[in-house]
C-alpha positions as CSV (number, residue, x, y, z in Angstrom):
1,X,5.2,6.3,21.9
2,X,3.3,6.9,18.6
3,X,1.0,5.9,16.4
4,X,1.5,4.2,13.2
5,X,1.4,6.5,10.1
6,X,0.6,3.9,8.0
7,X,-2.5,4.9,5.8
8,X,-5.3,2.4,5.5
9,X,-7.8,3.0,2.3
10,X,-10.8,5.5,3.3
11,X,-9.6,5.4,7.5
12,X,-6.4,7.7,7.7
13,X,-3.8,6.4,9.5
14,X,-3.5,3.1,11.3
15,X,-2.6,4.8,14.8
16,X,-1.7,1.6,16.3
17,X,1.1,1.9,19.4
18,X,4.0,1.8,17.3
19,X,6.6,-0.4,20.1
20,X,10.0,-1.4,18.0
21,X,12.6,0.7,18.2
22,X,13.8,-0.3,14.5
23,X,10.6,1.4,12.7
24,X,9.6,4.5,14.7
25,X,6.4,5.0,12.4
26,X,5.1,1.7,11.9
27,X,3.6,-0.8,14.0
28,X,3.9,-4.8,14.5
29,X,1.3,-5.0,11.5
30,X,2.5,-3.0,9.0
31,X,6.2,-2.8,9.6
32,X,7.5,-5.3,6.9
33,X,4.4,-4.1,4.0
34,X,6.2,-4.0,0.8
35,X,4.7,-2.2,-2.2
36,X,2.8,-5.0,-4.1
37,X,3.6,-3.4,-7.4
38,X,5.6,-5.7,-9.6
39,X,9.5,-5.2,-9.7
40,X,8.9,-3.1,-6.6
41,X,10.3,-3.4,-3.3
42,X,9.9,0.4,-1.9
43,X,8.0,-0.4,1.7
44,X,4.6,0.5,1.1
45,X,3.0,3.7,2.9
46,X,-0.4,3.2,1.9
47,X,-2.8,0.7,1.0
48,X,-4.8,1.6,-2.6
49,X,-7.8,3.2,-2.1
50,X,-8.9,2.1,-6.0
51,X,-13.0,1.3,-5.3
52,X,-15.2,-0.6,-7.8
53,X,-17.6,-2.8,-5.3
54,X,-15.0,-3.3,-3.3
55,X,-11.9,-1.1,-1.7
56,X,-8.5,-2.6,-3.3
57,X,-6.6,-2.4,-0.2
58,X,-3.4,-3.9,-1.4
59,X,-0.3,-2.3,-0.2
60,X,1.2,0.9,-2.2
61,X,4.5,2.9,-2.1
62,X,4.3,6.1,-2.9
63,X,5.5,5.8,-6.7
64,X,3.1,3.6,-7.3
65,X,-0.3,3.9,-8.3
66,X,-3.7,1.6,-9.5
67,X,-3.8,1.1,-13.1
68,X,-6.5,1.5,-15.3
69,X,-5.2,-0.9,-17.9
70,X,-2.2,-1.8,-20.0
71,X,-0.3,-3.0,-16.7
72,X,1.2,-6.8,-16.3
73,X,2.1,-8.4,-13.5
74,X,1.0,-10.8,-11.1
75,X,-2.7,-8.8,-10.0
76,X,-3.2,-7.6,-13.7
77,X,-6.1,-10.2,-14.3
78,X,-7.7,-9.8,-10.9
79,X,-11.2,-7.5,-10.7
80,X,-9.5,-4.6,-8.8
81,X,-6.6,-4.6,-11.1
82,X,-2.8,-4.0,-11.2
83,X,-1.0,-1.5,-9.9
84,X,2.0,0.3,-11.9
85,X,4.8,3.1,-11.2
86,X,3.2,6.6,-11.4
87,X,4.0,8.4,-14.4
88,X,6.9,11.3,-14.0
């Protein structure tokens, strides 16, 4: 068995006994984590490590990014902000 390589915000990797068969990387927790970006359905590796006061921590793929500003979608008018494709 092995750990879960998801990544959680300012801790590395989750390391958790990773015990389904289906998802060798992942465990219970963070096996179904989609990315929260909008129009976005990549699983997410990650969760955003965007700090203000607080640690953002909502779950990322990795093509997709905290945004600054400009970004719509259902998190743009919370305080820690939306999150957008990365730019090519």
């Amino acid at each position: 068995m092995t750990g879960c390589t998801y990544d959680l915000a300012y801790a590395g990797p989750c390391g958790a006994p990773v015990v389904i068969e289906d998802s060798p990387d992942r465990c219970v927790n963070h096996l179904k984590e989609v990315c929260c970006t909008p129009d976005c359905d990549n699983r997410a590796t990650h969760q955003c490590s965007e700090a203000v006061s607080l640690v953002c921590g909502y779950p990322l793929c990795d093509l997709c990014q905290h945004a600054r500003g400009g970004a719509t979608g259902p998190f743009s008018g919370l305080p820690m902000g939306p999150h957008r494709r990365k730019n090519p």
